[in-house]
MARBA-3410 file (N, C-alpha, C, O; in Angstrom, 1 decimal):
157
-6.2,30.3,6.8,-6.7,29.1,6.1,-6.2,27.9,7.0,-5.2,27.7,7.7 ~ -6.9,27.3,6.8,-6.8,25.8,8.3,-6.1,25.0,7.0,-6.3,25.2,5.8 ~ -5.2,23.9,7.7,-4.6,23.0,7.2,-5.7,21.6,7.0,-6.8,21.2,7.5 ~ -5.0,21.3,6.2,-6.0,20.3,5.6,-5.7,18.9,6.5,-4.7,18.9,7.2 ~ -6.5,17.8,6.6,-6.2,16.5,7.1,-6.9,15.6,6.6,-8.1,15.6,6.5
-6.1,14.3,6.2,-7.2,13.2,6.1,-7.1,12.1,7.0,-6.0,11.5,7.4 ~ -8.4,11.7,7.5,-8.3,11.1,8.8,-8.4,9.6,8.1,-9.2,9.2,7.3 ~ -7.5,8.8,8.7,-7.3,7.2,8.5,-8.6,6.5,9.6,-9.2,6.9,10.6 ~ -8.7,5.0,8.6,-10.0,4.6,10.0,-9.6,4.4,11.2,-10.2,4.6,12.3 ~ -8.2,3.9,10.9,-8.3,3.8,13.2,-8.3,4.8,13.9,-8.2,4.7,15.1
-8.4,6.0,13.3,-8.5,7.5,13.9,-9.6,7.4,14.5,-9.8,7.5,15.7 ~ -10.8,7.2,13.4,-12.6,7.4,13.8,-12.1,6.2,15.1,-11.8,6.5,16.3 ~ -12.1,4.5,14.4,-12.1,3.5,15.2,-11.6,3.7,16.9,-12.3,3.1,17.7 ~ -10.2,4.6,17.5,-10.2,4.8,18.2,-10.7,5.6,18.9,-10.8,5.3,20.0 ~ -11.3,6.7,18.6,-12.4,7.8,18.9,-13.6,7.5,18.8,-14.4,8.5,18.9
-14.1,6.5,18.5,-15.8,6.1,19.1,-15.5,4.5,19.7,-16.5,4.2,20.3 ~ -14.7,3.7,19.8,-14.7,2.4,20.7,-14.8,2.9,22.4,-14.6,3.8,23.1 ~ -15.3,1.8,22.4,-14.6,1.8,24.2,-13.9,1.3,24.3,-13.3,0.4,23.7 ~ -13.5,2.2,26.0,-12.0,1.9,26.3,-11.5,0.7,26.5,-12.0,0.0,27.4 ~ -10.5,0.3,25.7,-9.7,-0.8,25.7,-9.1,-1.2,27.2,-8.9,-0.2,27.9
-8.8,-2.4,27.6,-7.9,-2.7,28.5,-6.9,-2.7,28.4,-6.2,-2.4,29.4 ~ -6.2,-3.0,27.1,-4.8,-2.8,27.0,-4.7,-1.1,27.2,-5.1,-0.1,26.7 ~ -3.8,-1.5,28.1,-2.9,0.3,28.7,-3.0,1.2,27.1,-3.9,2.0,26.8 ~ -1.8,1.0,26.5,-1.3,1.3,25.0,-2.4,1.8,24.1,-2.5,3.0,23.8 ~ -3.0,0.8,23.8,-4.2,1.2,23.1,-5.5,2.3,23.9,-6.0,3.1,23.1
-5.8,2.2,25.2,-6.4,3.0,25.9,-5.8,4.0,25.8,-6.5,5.0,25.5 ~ -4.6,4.1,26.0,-3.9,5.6,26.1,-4.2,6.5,24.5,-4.5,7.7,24.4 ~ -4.0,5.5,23.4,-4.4,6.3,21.9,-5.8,6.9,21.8,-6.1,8.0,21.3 ~ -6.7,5.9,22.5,-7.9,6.1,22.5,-8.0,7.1,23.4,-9.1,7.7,23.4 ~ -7.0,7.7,24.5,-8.2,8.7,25.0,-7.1,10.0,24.4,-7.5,11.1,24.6
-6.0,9.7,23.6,-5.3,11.0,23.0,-6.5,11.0,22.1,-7.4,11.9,22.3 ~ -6.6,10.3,21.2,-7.6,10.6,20.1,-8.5,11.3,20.4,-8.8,12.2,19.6 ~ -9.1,11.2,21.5,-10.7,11.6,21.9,-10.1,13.3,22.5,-10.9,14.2,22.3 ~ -9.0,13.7,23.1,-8.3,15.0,23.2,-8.3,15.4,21.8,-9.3,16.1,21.4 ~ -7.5,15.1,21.0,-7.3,15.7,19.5,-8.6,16.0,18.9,-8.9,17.2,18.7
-9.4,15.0,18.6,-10.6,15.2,17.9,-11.1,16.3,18.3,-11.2,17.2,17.5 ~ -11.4,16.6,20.0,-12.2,17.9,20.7,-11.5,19.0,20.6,-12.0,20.1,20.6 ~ -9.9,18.7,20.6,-8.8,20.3,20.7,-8.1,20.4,19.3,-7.5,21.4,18.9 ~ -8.1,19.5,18.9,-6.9,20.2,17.3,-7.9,19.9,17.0,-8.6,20.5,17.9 ~ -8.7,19.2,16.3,-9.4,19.1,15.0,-10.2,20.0,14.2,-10.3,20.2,13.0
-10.8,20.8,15.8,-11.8,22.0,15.1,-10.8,23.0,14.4,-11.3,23.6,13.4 ~ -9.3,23.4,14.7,-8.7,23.8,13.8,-8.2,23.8,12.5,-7.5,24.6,11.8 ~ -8.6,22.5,12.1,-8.1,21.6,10.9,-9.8,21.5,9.9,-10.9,21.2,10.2 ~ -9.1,21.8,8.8,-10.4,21.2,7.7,-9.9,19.7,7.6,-8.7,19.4,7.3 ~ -10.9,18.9,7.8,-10.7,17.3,7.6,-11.3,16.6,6.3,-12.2,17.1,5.6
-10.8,15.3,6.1,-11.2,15.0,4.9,-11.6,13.2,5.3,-11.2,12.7,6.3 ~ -12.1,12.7,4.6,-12.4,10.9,4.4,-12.2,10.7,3.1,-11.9,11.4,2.1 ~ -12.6,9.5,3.3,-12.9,8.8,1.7,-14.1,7.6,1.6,-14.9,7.4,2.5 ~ -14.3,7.1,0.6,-15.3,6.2,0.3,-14.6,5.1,0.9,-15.2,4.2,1.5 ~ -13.2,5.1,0.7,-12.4,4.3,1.6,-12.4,3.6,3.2,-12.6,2.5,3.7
-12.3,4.9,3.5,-12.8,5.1,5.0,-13.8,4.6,5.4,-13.8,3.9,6.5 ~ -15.0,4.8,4.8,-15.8,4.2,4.8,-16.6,3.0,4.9,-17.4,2.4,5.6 ~ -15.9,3.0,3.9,-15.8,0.9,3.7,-15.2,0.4,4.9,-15.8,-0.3,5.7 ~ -14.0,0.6,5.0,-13.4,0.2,6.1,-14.3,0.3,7.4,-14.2,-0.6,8.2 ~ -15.0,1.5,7.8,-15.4,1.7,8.9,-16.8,1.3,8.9,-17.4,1.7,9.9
-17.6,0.5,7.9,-18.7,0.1,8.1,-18.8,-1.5,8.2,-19.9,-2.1,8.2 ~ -17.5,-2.1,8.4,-16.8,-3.4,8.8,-17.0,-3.7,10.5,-16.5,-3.0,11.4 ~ -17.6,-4.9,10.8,-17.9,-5.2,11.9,-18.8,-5.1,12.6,-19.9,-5.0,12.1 ~ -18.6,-5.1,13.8,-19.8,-5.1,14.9,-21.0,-4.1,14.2,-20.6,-3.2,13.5 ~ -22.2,-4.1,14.4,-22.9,-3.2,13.8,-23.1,-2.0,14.3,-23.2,-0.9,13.6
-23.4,-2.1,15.9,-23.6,-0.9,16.6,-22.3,0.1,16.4,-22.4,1.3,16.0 ~ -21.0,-0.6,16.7,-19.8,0.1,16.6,-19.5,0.7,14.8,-18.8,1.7,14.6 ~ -20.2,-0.1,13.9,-19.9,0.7,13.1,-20.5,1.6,12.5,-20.1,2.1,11.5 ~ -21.7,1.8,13.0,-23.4,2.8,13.2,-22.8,3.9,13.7,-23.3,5.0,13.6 ~ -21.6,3.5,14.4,-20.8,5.4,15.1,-20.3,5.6,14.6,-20.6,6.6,14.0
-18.9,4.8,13.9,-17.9,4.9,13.6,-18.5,6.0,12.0,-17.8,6.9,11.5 ~ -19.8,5.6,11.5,-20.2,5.9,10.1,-20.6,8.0,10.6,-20.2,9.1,10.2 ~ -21.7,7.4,12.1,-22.4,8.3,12.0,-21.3,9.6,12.2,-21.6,10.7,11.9 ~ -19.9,9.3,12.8,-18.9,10.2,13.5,-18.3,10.9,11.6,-17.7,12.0,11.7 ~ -18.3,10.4,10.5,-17.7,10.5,9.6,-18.8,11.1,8.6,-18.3,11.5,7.5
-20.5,11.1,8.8,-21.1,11.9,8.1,-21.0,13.0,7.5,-21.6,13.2,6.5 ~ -20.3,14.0,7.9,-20.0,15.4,7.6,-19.1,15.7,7.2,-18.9,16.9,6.9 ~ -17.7,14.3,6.9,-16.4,15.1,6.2,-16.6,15.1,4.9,-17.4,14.3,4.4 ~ -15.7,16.1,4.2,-16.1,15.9,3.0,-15.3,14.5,2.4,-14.3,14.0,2.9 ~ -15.8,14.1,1.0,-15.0,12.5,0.9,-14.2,13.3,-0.3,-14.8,14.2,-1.0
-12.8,13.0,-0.5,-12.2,13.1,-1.4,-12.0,11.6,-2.5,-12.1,10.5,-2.0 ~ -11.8,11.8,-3.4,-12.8,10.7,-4.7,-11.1,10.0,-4.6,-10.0,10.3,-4.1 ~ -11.6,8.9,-5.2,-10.8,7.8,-5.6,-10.6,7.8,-7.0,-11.4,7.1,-7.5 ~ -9.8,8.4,-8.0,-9.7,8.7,-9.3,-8.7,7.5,-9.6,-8.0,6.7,-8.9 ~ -9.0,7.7,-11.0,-7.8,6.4,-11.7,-6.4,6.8,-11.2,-5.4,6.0,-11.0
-6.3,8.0,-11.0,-4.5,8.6,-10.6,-4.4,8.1,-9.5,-3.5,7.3,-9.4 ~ -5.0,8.4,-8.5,-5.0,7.7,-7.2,-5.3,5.9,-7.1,-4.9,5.3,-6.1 ~ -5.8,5.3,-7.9,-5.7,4.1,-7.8,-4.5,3.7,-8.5,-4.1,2.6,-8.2 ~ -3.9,4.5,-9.5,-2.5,4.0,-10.2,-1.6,4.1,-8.8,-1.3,3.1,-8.1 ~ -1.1,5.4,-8.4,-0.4,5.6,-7.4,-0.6,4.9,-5.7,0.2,5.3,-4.8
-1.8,4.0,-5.4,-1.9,3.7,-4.5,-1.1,1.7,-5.0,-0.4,0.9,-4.3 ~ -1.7,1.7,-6.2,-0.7,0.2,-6.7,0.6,0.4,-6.7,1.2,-0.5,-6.2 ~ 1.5,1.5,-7.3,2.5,1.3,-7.1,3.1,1.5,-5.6,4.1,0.9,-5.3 ~ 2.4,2.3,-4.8,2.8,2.1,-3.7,2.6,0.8,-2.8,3.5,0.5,-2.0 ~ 1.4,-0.1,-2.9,1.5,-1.1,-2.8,2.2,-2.3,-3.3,1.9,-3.4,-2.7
3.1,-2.2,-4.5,4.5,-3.0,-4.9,5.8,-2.8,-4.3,6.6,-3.7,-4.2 ~ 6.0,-1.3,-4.0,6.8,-0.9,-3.6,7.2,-1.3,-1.9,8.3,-1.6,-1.4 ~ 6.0,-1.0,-1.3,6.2,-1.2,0.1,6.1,-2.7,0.3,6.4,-3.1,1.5 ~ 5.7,-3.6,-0.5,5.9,-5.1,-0.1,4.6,-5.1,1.2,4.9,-5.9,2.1 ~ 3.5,-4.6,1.4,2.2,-5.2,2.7,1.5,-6.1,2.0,1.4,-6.4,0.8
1.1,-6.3,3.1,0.2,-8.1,2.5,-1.0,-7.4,1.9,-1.3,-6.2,2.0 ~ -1.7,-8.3,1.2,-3.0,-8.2,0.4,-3.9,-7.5,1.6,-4.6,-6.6,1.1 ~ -4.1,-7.7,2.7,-5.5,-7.5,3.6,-4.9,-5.7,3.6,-5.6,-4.8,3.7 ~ -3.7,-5.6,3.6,-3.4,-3.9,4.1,-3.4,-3.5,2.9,-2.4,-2.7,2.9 ~ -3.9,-3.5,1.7,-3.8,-2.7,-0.1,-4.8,-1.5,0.6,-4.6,-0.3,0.3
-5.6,-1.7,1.3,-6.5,0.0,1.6,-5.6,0.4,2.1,-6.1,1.5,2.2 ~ -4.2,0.5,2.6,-3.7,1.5,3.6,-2.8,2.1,2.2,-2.4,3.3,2.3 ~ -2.5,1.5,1.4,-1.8,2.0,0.3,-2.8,3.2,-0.7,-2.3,4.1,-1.3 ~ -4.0,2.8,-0.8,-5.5,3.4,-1.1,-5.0,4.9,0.0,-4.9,6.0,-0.7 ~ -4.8,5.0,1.2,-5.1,5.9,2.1,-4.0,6.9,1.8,-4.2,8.2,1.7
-2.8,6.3,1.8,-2.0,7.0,1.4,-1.5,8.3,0.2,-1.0,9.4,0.3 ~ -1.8,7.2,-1.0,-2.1,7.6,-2.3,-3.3,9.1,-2.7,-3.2,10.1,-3.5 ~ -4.8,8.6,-1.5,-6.1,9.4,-1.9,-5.2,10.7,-1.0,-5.4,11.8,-1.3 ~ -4.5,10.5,0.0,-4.5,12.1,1.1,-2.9,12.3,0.0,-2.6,13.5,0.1 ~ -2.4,11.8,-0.5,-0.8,12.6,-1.5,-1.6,13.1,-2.1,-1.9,14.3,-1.8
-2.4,12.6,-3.6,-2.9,13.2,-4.8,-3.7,14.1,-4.5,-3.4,15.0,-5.1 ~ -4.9,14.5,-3.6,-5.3,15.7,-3.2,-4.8,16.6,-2.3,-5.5,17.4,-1.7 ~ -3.3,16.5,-2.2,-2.8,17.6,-2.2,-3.0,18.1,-0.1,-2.9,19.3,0.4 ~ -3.2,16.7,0.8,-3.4,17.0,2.3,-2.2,17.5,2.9,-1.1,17.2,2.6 ~ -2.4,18.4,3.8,-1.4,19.0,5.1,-1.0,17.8,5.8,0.2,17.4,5.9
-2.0,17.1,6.3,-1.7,15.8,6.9,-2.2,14.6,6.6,-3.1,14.6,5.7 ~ -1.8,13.2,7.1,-2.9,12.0,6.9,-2.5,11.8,8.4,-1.4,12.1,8.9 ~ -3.5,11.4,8.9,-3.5,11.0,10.5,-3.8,9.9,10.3,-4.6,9.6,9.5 ~ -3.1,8.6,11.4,-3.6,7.5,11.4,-2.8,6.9,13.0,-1.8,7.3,13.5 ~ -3.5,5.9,13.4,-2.7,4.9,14.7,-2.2,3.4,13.8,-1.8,2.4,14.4
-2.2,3.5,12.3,-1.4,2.8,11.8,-0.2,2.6,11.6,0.2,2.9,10.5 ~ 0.6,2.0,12.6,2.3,2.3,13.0,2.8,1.0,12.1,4.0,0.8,12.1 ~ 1.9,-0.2,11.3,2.7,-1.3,10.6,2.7,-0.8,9.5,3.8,-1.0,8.9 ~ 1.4,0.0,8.5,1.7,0.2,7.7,1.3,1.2,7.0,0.9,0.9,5.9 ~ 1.4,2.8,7.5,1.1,3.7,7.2,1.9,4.4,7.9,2.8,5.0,7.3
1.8,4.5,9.1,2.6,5.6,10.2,3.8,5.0,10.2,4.7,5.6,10.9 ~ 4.3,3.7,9.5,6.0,3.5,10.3,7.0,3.9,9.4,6.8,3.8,8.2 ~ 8.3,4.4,9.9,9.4,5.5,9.3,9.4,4.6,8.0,9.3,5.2,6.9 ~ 9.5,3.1,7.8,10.0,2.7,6.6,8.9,3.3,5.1,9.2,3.9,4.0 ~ 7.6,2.9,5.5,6.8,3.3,4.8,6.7,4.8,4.7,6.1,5.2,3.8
7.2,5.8,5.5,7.0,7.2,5.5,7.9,7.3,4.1,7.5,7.4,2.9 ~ 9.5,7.3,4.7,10.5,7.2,3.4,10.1,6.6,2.5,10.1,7.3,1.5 ~ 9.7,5.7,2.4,9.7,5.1,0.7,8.5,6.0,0.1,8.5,6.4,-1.1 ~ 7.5,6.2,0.9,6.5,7.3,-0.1,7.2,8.4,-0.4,7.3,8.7,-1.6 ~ 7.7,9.2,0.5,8.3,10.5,-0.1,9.7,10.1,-0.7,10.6,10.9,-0.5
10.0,9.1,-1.2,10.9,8.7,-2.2,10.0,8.5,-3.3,10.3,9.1,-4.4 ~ 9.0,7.8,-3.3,8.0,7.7,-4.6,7.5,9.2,-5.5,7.4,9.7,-6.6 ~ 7.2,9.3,-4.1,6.5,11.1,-4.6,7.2,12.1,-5.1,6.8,12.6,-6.1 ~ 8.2,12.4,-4.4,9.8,13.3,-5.0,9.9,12.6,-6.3,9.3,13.2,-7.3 ~ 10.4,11.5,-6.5,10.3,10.9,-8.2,9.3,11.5,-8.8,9.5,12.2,-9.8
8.1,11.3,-8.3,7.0,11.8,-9.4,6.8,13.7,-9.4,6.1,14.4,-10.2 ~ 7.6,14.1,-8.6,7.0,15.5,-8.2,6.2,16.1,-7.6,5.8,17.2,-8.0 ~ 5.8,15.2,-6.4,4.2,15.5,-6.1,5.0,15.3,-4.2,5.8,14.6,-3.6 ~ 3.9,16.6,-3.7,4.1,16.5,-2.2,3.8,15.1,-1.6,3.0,14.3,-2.1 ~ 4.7,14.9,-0.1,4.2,14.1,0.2,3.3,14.8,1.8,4.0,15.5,2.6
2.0,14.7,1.9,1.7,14.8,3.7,2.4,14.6,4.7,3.2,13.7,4.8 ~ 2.2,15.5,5.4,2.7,14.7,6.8,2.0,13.5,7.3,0.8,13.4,7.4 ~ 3.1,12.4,7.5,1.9,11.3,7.6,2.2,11.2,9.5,3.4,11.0,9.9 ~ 1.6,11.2,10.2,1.5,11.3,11.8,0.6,11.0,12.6,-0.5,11.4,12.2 ~ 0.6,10.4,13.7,-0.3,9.6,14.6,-1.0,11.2,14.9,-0.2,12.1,14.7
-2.1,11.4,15.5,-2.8,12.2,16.2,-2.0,12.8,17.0,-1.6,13.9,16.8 ~ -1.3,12.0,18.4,-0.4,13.0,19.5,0.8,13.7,18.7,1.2,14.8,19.1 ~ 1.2,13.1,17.8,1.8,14.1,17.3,1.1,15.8,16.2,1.9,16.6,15.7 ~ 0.1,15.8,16.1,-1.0,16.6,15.5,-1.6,17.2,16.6,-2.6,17.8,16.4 ~ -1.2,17.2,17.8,-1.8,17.6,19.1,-1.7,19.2,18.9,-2.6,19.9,19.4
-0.7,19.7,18.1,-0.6,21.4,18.4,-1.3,22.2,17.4,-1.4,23.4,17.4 ~ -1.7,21.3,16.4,-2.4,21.5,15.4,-3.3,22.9,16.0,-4.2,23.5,15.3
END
């Protein structure tokens, strides 16, 4: 049985942009574009309506890929449980109003129960503080938390 994953938007976003100039960001962008072709087909993946939204934001051409790259995952739903648990995680962690979807991303890949959440969000998804305080949230409630991890680290997937 393949491990589960739900993929965050800067995942898609880095894996259909073009290559950035900044070094850093180039370098994610072309791990991403490895992972996507070598771990992923191992992994059942997941989105959201979330994702979505988020990824249908912007330039139009870019987000005509970004959509068409995400046609085929299946979407896991946004339930009232998941919108309770994505507010309390968003009180808890103190991010600004514009990042409340990253709290959404978190919440949708814990409550259905994901192997992983993949993201290049290191302010407010991928960083150690926000890791701990969710699986401090979730232990309280009883409920697993994902591995929450950038792609290179999902490389062996």
């Amino acid at each position: 049985m393949k491990c589960s994953v739900y993929i965050e938007t800067s995942v898609v976003s880095y894996f259909t942009a073009r290559p950035s100039r900044d070094l850093v960001v180039a370098a994610h962008q072309q791990l991403t574009r490895e992972w996507w072709e070598s771990a992923l087909p191992r992994l059942a993946p997941f989105s959201s309506a979330v994702v979505l939204e988020e990824a249908g934001r912007g330039d139009p051409q870019a987000a005509r890929e970004r959509l068409r790259v995400l046609a085929n995952l299946p979407l896991l739903e946004v339930l009232p449980e998941v919108r309770d648990l994505a507010d309390h995680y968003f009180s808890v962690l103190d991010i600004p109003e514009q990042a409340r979807a990253d709290a959404y991303h978190l919440a949708i890949a814990t409550w259905h129960g994901m192997d992983y959440l993949v993201s290049w969000n290191c302010a407010h998804i991928v960083a150690a503080r926000v890791r701990r305080v969710v699986h401090e949230i979730n232990a309280d409630r009883g409920i697993q938390t994902p591995v929450i991890c950038t792609p290179e680290e999902l490389m062996e997937a």
